[in-house]
N, C-alpha and C positions, 0 to 999 in steps of 0.2 A: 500699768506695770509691764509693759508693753518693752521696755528696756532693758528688764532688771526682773531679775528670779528674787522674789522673797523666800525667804522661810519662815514658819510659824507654825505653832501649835496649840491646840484646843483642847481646855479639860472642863470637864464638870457641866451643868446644867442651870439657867435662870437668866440674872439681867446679864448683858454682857461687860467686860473690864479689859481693855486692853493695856497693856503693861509696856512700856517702851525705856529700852535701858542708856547708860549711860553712856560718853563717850571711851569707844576702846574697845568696851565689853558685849555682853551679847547676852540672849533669853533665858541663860541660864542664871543670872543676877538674881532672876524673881523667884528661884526654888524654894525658899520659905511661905511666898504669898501664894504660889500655885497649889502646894500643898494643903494649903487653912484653909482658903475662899474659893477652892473648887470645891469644895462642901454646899455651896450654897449659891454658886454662882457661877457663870460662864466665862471663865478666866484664857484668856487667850494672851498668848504672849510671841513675840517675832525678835527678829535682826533685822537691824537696820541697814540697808545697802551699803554694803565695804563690809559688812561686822560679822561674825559667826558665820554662818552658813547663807548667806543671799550675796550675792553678786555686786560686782559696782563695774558700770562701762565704763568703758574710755573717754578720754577728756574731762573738763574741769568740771566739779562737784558745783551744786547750786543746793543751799536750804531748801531752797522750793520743793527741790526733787524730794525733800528727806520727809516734808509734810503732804507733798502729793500721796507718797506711798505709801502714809499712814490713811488715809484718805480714801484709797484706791483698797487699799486691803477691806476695811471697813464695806464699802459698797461691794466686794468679791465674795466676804464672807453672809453678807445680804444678811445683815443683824440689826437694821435698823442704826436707832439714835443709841448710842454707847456711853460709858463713865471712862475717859482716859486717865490712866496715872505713869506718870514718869520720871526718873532720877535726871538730875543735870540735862544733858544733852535730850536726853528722854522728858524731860517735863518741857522743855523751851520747843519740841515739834509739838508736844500736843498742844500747850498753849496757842502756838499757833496755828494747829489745825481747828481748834474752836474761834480764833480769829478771824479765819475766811471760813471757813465752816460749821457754822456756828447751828445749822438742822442736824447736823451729824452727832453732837457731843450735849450728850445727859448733862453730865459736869467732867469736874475734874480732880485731878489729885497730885501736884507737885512737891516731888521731893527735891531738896536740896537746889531747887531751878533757879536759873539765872535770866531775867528777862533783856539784858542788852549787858554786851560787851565794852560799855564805856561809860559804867554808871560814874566812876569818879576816877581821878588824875590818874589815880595804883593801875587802872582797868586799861585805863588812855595809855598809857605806857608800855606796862608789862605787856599786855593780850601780841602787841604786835611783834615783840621779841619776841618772844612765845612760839607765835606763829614761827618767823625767821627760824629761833633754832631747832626749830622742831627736826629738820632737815634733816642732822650732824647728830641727832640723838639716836644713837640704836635703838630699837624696838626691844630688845631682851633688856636694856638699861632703865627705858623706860617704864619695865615692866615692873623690874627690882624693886626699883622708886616705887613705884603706886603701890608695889604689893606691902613694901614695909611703912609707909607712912600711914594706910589704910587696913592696919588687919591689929591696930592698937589694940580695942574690942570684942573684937571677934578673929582671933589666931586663924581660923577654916579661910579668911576672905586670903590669905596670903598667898596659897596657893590656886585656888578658884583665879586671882587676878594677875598672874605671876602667868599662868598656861594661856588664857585668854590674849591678851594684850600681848604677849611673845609671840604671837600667831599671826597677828597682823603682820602686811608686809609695812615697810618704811613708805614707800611710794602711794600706797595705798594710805599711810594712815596722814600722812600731809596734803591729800587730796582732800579730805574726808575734814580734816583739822582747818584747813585754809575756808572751808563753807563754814563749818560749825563755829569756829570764833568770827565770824562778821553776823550771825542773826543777831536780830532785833526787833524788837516790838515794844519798843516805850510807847511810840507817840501813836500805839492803836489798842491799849489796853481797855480803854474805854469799849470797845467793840467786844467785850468780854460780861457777859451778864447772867451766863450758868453757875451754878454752885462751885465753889473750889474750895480745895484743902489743899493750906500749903503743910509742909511738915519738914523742919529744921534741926539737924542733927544737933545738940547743943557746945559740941567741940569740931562742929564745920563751921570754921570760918572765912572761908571762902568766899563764900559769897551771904554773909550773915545778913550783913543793912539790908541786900536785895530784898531779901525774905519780909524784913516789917514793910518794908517802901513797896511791895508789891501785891501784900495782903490791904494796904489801903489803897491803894489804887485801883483795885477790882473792885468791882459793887456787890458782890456778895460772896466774902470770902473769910476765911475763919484759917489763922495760923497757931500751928500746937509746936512747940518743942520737945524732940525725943534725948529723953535722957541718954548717956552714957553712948551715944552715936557720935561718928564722923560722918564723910561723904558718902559713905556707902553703908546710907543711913539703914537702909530695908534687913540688911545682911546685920549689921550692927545689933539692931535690938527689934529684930523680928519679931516678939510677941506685942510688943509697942505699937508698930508701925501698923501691925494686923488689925489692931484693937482699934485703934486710928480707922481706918478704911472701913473697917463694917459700920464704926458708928455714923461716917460719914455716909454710906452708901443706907442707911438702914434710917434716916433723918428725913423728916416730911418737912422739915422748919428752915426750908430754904430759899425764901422768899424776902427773907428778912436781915437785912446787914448788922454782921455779928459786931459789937461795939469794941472797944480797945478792953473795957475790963472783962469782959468773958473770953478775952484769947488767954490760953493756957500756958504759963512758963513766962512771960513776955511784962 
């Protein structure tokens, strides 16, 4: 971290959970989960370099850097082997920090994640518009969007993501968007053999197929769908998503690849 100021914060006592949020937004996303599972557990949650409060240098963004420093925190915080969970952007570092880091991570807990930018034709296309207009899009515009298309559920997300994402600068946030839409990790998922929980908001469809085609392709991996959620599933139906996490986190039966008819909703 040698580059780059993190921010982060540490509540509660026991195994450790680090929380990593979605694209845009920042640590404050997890204030439903810091609040439950700091009860019972060592809940740590940060920004992601460009995002909230930590820094981003100068010159071009690389993924690498964004799971180095999930990586780098971890060994700083000198907590041993940990359970990562993260939304979108936030589950795609940690998946791949248990990819090349695979002493580092207990298990896992994927919301709403996306394992590659070109699962089919829509992805092949759109993603790199996407990228392109990103450019010509205000940051306050951007924000209106996300905050009204995401606060269907839960009215509170509207504002929470309306001040966040207005905060970012434009410059900043197409640095940060040009890294994030090129990761990928199809063709090393295989290198994935800790416990995972994906968890699928059941009106995020976004990235919906990822979610089954990625709970089979890990080798011990169990997919639930959370009712009455969008993308910003945690904020959505936070007592859901909590109940989710402890069971997973509180589960000795992880050695055993969950079958298609024990996944729940699916």
């Amino acid at each position: 971290m040698k580059d780059v100021q993190l921010y982060y914060e540490v509540y509660g006592e026991g195994e450790p959970i680090i929380f990593t949020h979605g694209a845009s937004w920042d640590h404050q996303q997890w204030r439903p989960q810091v609040g439950h599972l700091s009860q019972w557990y060592k809940v740590i949650v940060w920004d992601v370099r460009g995002h909230g409060k930590s820094s981003l240098p100068a010159g071009k963004v690389d993924s690498e850097d964004l799971v180095k420093d999930l990586v780098d925190l971890i060994e700083y915080l000198d907590i041993g082997r940990v359970h990562l969970c993260g939304l979108s952007m936030g589950g795609h570092i940690s998946l791949q920090a248990a990819i090349h880091n695979p002493e580092r991570v207990k298990s896992l807990i994927l919301i709403g994640t996306p394992y590659t930018n070109t699962y089919n034709w829509y992805e092949k296309l759109f993603v790199p518009i996407n990228r392109f207009s990103s450019r010509f899009i205000p940051m306050s515009l951007l924000a209106r969007i996300q905050a009204r298309t995401l606060s269907t559920f839960n009215k509170d997300n509207k504002v929470y993501i309306q001040s966040v994402v207005s905060a970012m600068s434009l410059n900043d946030w197409v640095r940060l968007w040009a890294a994030i839409s090129r990761m990928e990790s199809g063709d090393q998922l295989a290198e994935v053999k800790c416990p995972t929980l994906i968890l699928q908001g059941d009106h995020d469809h976004m990235i919906k197929r990822q979610q089954a085609d990625l709970a089979h392709q890990l080798a011990n991996a169990r997919l639930i769908t959370i009712k009455d959620a969008h993308h910003a599933t945690n904020l959505d139906n936070a007592t859901d998503v909590n109940e989710a996490i402890i069971m997973h986190l509180k589960s000795r039966e992880w050695t055993t690849k969950v079958e298609d008819d024990s996944i729940s909703e699916e």
